[in-house]
C-alpha positions, 0 to 999 in steps of 0.5 A: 500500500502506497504512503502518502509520504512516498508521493510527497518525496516523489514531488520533491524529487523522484530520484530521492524516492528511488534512492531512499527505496533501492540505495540507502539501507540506513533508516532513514530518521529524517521522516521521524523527525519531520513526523515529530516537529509536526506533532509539535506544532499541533501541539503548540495550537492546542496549548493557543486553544486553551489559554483562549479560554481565559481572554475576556473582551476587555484585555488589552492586545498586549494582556492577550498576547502574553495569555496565548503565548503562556506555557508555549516557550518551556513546552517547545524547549522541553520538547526538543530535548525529547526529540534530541534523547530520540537521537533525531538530530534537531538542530536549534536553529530549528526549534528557533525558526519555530519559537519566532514562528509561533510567536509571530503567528501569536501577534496574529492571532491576538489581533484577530481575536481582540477584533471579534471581540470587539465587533460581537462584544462577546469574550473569547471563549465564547467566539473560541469556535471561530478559531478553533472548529471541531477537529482531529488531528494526525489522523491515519487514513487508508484506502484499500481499493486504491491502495493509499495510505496515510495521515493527515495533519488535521481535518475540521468538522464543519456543520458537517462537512470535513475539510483536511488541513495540511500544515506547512512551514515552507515558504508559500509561492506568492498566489496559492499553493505549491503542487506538492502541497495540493497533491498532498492535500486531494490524497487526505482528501479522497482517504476522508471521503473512504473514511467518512463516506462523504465527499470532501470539495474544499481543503486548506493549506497552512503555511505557518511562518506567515500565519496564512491559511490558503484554500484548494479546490479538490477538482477533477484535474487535481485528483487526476493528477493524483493518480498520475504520480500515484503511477510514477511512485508505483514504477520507481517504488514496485519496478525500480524505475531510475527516474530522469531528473533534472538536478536542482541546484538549490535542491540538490545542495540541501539533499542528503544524497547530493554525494550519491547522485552527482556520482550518477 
């Protein structure tokens, strides 16, 4: 059964794919971490969903902010020294990207929230499903029939219908979403349309390091496109394929195979 991680290497680079599956016999612990920085920052919105519970309509923006961000320093911190006892290699630029993320995300939020206080005159936790609807988050996924599986970030429950949510930390292109992320999100969505039996039209990419949330449209062309790299993973994955690629210079400098496929 296909993971739904396999079609996102595929999208960055098929031949990262190919050297992951048929070269590299070491595990590969870069999966696990990515895994692990995700849940973190899960977690660090359910912490923001609590603390908004305690906002009221009078506080000033600057009371709001240190409400939101309460708790959230030493439990990154904390976390991170977890992370490193897994000998997962976090590096602390990385867990510093993601304390100045959330904190720039928290700025947001607190004037979002000091806004729709203000315009429903109601305190926080009374508007708190504004922010934070219904939702399940890391939820695994399969489908059988097309042999797919995978977990998704989160998927919001909304006057009954579902809406997956990926979570990136990636820059996003200037206009809407990048064509992995997309691939990735119509994937979530036809496993919550097996799931659930329902039918998913709409999901949401989450681009984190600028609190920005961007819609897609779960269209016919998108979901063919699905199945098209479905076909590729398959070929590279099943029949050892060696995909044609063509090097990336920025790409290939970050990829830990660099040394493997400049050998060619």
């Amino acid at each position: 059964m296909m993971n739904i991680s396999s079609i996102k290497t595929h999208m960055y680079c098929p031949m990262k794919l190919y050297i992951q599956n048929h070269v590299d016999i070491n595990e590969n612990k870069d999966y696990q971490l990515a895994i692990e920085i995700k849940k973190l920052k899960i977690d660090i919105q359910d912490l923001i969903h609590k603390n908004m519970r305690k906002i009221k309509k009078e506080m000033h923006i600057v009371e709001i902010e240190q409400i939101l961000s309460d708790n959230i320093d030493s439990y990154i911190r904390s976390t991170a020294d977890a992370i490193r006892s897994m000998n997962l290699g976090i590096e602390s630029s990385q867990i510093s990207q993601i304390i100045d993320d959330t904190y720039f995300n928290i700025k947001i939020k607190a004037l979002q929230i000091k806004q729709s206080m203000m315009i429903f005159d109601k305190h926080a936790f009374e508007i708190i499903d504004m922010f934070f609807p219904n939702s399940m988050y890391s939820y695994l996924l399969k489908d059988p029939q097309v042999e797919l599986i995978g977990m998704c970030d989160k998927i919001e429950i909304i006057d009954g219908n579902y809406y997956p949510v990926i979570l990136k930390s990636s820059n996003p292109p200037v206009k809407g979403v990048w064509d992995q992320d997309a691939i990735e999100l119509v994937a979530c969505a036809i496993l919550i349309e097996e799931e659930f039996g329902t039918d998913v039209y709409v999901g949401f990419v989450d681009y984190d390091k600028i609190g920005d949330r961007r819609p897609v449209v779960m269209d016919i062309n998108l979901r063919k496109s699905l199945f098209d790299i479905m076909r590729e993973v398959k070929e590279i994955t099943d029949n050892k394929k060696l995909p044609n690629v063509e090097k990336n210079v920025k790409k290939c400098e970050k990829c830990k195979y660099h040394d493997i496929c400049i050998k060619d």
